[in-house]
N, C-alpha and C positions, 0 to 999 in steps of 0.2 A: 504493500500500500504506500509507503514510503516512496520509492521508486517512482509509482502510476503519480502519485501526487505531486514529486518533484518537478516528472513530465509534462504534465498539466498547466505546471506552472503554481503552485496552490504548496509550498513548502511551508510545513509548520513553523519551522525554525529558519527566517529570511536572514543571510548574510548580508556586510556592508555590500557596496559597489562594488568598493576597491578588489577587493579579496577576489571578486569575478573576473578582474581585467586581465586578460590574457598575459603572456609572454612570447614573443618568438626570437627564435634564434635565427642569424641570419649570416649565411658565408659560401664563400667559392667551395664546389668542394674538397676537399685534401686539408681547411684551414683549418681544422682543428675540433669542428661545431658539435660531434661528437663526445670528446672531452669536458668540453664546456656542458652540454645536454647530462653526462653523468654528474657534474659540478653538483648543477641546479637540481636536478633528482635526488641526490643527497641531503639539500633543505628537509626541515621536518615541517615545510610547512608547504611546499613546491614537490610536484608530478612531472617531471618529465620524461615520458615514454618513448616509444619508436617512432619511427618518420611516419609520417602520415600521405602517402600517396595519392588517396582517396579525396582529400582536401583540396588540390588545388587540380590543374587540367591534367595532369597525369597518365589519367584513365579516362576514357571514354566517357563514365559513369559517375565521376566526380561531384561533389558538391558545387564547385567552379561552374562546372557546364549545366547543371540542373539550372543553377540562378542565372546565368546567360539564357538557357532555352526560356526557362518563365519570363522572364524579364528584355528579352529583342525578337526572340522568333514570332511569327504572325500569330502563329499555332498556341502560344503562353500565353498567359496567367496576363499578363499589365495590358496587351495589345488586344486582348479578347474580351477583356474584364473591364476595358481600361482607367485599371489603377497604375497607379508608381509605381518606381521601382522601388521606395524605399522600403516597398511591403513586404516584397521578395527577399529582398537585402535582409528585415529586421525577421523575419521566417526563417532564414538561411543562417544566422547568428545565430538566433536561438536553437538551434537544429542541432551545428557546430559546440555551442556552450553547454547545450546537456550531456552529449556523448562525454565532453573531455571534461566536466565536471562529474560524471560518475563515475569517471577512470580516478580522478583525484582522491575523489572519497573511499575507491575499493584500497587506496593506498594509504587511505588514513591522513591525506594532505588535503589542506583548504586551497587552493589554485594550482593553474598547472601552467607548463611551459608545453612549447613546440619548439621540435627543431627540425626540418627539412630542406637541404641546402638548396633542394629546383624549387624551391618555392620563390627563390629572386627571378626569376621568368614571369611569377606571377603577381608579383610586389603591388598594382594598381588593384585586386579583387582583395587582398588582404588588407590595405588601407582602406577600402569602403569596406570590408565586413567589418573592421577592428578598430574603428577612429583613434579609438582611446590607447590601444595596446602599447607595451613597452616593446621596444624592437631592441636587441642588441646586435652587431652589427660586428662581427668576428672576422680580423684581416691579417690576413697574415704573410711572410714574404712571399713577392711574385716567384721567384727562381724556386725557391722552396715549395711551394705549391705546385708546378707546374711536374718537378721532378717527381713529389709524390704522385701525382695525377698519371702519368706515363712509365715510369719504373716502376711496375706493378713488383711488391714487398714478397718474399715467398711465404708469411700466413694468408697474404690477401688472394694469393691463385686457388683461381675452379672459382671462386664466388660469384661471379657475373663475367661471363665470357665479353656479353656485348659492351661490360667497363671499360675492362680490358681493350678492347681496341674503338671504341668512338667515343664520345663525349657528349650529351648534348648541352645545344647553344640555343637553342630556343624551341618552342613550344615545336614539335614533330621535324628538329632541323638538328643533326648531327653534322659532327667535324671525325676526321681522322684522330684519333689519340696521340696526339705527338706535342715537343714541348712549344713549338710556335703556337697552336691553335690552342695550348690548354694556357698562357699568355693573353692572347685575346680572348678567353674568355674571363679571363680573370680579371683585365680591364674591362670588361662591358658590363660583365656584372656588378663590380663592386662602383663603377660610375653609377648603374640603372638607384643603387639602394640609395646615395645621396640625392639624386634628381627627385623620385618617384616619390621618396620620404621625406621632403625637404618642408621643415615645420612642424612634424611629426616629433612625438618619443622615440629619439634615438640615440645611442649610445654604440660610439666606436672602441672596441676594444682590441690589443694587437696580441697576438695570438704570442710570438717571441714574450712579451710583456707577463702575458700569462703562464707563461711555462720556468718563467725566471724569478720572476718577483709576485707570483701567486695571490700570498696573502691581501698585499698592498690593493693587485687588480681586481680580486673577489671582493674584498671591502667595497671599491667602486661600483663594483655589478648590485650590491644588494641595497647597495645605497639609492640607484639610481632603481631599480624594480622596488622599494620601500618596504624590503623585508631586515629585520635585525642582520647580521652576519654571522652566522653559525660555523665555528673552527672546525668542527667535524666536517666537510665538503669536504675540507685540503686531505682527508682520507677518504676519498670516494668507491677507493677500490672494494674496500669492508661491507659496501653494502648492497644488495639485490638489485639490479639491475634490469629490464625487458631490454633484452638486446639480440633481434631475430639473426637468423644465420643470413640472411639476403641484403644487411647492412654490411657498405663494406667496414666504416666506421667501428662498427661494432668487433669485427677482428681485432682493432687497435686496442679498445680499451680493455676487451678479454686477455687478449697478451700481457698487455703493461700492466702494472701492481700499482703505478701511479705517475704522478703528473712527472714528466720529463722531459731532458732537455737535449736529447740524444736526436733530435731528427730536428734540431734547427741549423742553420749553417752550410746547407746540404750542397749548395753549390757551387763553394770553394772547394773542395773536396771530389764532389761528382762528376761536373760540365769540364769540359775540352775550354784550351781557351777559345779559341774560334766560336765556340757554341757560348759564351761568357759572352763575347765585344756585339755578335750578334743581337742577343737575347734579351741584355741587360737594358737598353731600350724603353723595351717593352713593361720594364718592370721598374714604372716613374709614376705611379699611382699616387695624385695628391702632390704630386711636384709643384714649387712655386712656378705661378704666370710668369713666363718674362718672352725675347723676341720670340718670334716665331722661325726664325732660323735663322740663329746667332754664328752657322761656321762660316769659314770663309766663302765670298762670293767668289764663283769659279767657273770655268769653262772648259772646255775641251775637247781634240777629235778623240774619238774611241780610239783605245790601244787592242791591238789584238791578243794582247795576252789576260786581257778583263776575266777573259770566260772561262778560262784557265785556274783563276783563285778560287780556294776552296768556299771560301765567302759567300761569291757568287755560286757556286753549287750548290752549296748548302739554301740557302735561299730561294733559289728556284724550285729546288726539292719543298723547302714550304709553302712557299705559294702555290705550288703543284695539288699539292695536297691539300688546300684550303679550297680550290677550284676544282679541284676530285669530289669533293664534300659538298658543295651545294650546286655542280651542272654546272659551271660557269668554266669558262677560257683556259684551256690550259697553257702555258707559254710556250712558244714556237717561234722559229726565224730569231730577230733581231730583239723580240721580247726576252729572251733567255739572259740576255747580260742588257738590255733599257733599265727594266725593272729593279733589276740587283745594283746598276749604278744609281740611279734616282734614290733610291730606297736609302744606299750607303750613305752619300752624301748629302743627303735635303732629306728626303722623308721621314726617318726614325728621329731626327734632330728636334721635328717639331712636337710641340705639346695640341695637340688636334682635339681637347677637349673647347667644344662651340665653335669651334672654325670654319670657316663657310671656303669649302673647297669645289672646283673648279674642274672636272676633269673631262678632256678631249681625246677622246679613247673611245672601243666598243662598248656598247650596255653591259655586254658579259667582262669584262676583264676585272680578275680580281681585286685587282690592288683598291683600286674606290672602295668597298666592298671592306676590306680589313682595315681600310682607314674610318669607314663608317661605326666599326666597333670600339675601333677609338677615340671615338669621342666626336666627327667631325659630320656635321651638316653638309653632304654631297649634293652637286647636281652634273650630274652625267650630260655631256652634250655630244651627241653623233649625231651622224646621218639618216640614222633608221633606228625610228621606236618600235618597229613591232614585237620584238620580243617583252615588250614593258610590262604586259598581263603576266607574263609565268613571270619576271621578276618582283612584282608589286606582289606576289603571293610571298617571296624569299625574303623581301624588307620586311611583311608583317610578322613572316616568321622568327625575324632575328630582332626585330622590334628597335631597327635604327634609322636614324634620319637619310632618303634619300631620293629624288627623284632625276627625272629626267626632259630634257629641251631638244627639240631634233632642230639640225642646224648644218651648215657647210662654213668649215673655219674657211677663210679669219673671220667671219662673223660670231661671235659669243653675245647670246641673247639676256646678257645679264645688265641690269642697272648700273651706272657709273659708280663706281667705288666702292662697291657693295660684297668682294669676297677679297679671303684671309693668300687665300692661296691660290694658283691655276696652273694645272700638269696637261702638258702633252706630249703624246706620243710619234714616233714617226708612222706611225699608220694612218692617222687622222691628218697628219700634217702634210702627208705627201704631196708635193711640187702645190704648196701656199705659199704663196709670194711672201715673204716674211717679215718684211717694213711693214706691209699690211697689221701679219699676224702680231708685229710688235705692239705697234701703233693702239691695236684693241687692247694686249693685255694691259697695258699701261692706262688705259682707259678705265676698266672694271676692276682691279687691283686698288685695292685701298692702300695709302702708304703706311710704308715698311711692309708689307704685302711680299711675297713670297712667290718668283716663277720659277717652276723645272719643268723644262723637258728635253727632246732630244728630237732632231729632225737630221734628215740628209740635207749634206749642204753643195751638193753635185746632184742636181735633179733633171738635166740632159736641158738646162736651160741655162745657168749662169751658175758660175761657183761664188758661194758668200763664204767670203771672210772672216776670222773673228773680230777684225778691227770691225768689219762692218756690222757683225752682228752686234759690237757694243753702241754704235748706233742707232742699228734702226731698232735696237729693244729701245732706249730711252730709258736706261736704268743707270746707275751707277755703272762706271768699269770694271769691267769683270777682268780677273785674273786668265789671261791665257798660255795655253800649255800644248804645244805642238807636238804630234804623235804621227808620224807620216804614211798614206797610204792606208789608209781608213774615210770613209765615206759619210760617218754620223756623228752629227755634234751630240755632246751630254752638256745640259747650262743648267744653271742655277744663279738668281741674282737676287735681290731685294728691293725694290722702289724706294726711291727717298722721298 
């Protein structure tokens, strides 16, 4: 009776609010969130049980999708009834709050936490079911996450084959398991949780922080979820855990006897330097603003032995596989060592979180694509949009900023001063009169504004020089570097 009543809604005994307000745990995964999930379980006053799949789009059959189908499709509850959504929403909460509040009580605790790391995919339906929730927000190093993510440990083999070699990046959209793409994901996601929750109860805590100076950073956690701090946590191992065998997470803390510090650092140690100068990049999460590409402005014809360093192979090899992974371009011809120079010199340099980029290239070519996960506001300009529909399915899927202008360079259909950056390619650029093509970016380039790209400078009409290329771009002088007998410039320069 107890039970039917509490369902009901009709509990003899009504707790505060507070006590009701959720907790979620929130992090890439490999950071840690696990650990933390046994921390908070350990309270004698805090539930935190196994990942919840069920909860957000996951499954077909989700709570997520139920409140989408009632709440947008023709066929639902608002659009048939038509009531709000807020009816759904406050249905769907209560639905959610009974389950995980009588998991609380079978455990003898008054509120509970959640921890499910794909649930940053679904960060927008967890803010409207949870206004109020404490979110904590679990970050831990990029290199070191990315290694746990791809060096599969030897307790964690056989537990999920498809871990093991994909990842996913967003709602029904897998990448290859490798450390480039488990990087971008770990920038996209942990950007998504400051955007998405920005206003919100949220508390950044860094996972090194925690494995080091414990005490200190659990103080912090229970402070800011506004439970006492209870010293027994930092012994979590001691006490009963739900921890299913299809978590990989849950291998970790089964293993370990307790909090440690033996898997931070893992990259000095692990990665090749090559794999280090490459990688390390990508692992500037929360770097201060400053230019947008502070190295030297430079020039140059391709040298033939570009393609040659392992740099560029390795690179190619990643992009390959990011373009393997969601049907887009794989590199061929002159793309093979464009891309890996653009990238080396100008691309990884910039800080691409809000940057309004520029790129003259195909619809499919990856690189827009891996910069859109990093933070950057795309708009693709070619010659042909039809493939736009199956890409506009791949942006909702990865849930980043990106669309598309169809256009024949040198014209760029963009507003005078209006983007951070503009890349192009020599595929797009081929035999464009290039005073022209200067002329415009220097037009739509806002100053200190940022151009790479690379074009043939022998197009079976006139050879451009670098003197003249530092002309008719209209940019500052660029540093030139003569390589003989090669046919493609690679630039990079900056507007003043």
């Amino acid at each position: 009776m107890k039970l039917l009543s509490r369902i009901l809604g009709r509990s003899p005994k009504p707790e505060k609010e507070a006590d009701r307000l959720p907790i979620f745990i929130l992090g890439v995964p490999r950071s840690g969130t696990t650990l933390l999930r046994a921390i908070l379980d350990s309270h004698p006053a805090i539930a935190c049980g196994p990942e919840t799949p069920w909860l957000g789009a996951h499954q077909p059959s989700s709570v997520m999708a139920l409140q989408q189908f009632l709440s947008e499709n023709p066929l639902g509850y608002c659009r048939s009834f038509g009531m709000p959504r807020a009816v759904v929403t406050q249905a769907a909460r209560q639905f959610v709050m009974t389950l995980m509040d009588e998991y609380a009580r079978s455990k003898g605790k008054r509120r509970w936490a959640e921890k499910t790391p794909d649930n940053l995919m679904h960060l927008e339906f967890l803010r409207e079911m949870f206004p109020h929730a404490a979110f904590i927000h679990l970050v831990r190093d990029a290199l070191d996450t990315a290694i746990s993510t791809s060096i599969i440990s030897p307790h964690r083999c056989g537990i999920s084959d498809w871990h093991e070699r994909f990842l996913l990046i967003g709602p029904e959209c897998k990448l290859e398991n490798n450390l480039f793409n488990a990087l971008l994901r770990w920038n996209h996601w942990n950007r998504r949780v400051d955007e998405v929750l920005a206003g919100h109860r949220l508390l950044r805590v860094s996972y090194e922080r925690l494995v080091c100076e414990p005490r200190d950073v659990l103080q912090s956690v229970f402070d800011f979820i506004e439970e006492p701090f209870d010293a027994s946590v930092l012994d979590y191992a001691r006490f009963k855990h739900d921890l299913p065998d299809w978590e990989w997470g849950s291998a970790d803390v089964k293993r370990f006897d307790g909090i440690t510090k033996e898997r931070t650092g893992r990259a000095e140690k692990e990665l090749s330097a090559v794999e280090r100068e490459l990688l390390l990049p990508l692992a500037q999460y929360g770097r201060q603003e400053g230019d947008l590409f502070s190295g030297e402005v430079q020039a140059a014809i391709a040298s033939g032995g570009d393609i040659d360093d392992d740099r560029f192979k390795l690179l190619a090899e990643y992009f390959d596989s990011f373009a393997r992974s969601t049907g887009l371009a794989l590199l061929e011809g002159s793309k093979m060592w464009e891309y890996p120079w653009l990238w080396l010199h100008v691309l990884q340099n910039i800080d691409w979180r809000k940057k309004k980029l520029v790129f003259l290239d195909i619809a499919t070519a990856p690189i827009p694509w891996i910069l859109a996960l990093l933070g950057a506001e795309v708009t693709v300009v070619a010659s042909s949009t039809e493939l736009v529909p199956r890409l506009t399915e791949l942006r909702d899927r990865l849930k980043v900023r990106m669309d598309w202008r169809q256009a024949n360079p040198p014209s760029i259909p963009m507003p005078a001063e209006s983007i951070d950056v503009l890349v192009g390619t020599a595929n797009e650029l081929h035999s464009i009169d290039k005073r022209l093509l200067g002329a415009e970016a220097a037009r739509v380039l806002k100053y200190h504004g940022t151009l790479a790209l690379t074009f043939d400078h022998a197009e079976n009409r006139e050879l451009l020089t670098l003197g003249e290329f530092e002309k008719s771009f209209q940019f500052d002088p660029v540093k030139s570097v003569t390589c003989p007998n090669r046919s493609m410039y690679l630039a990079a320069a900056v507007r003043k």
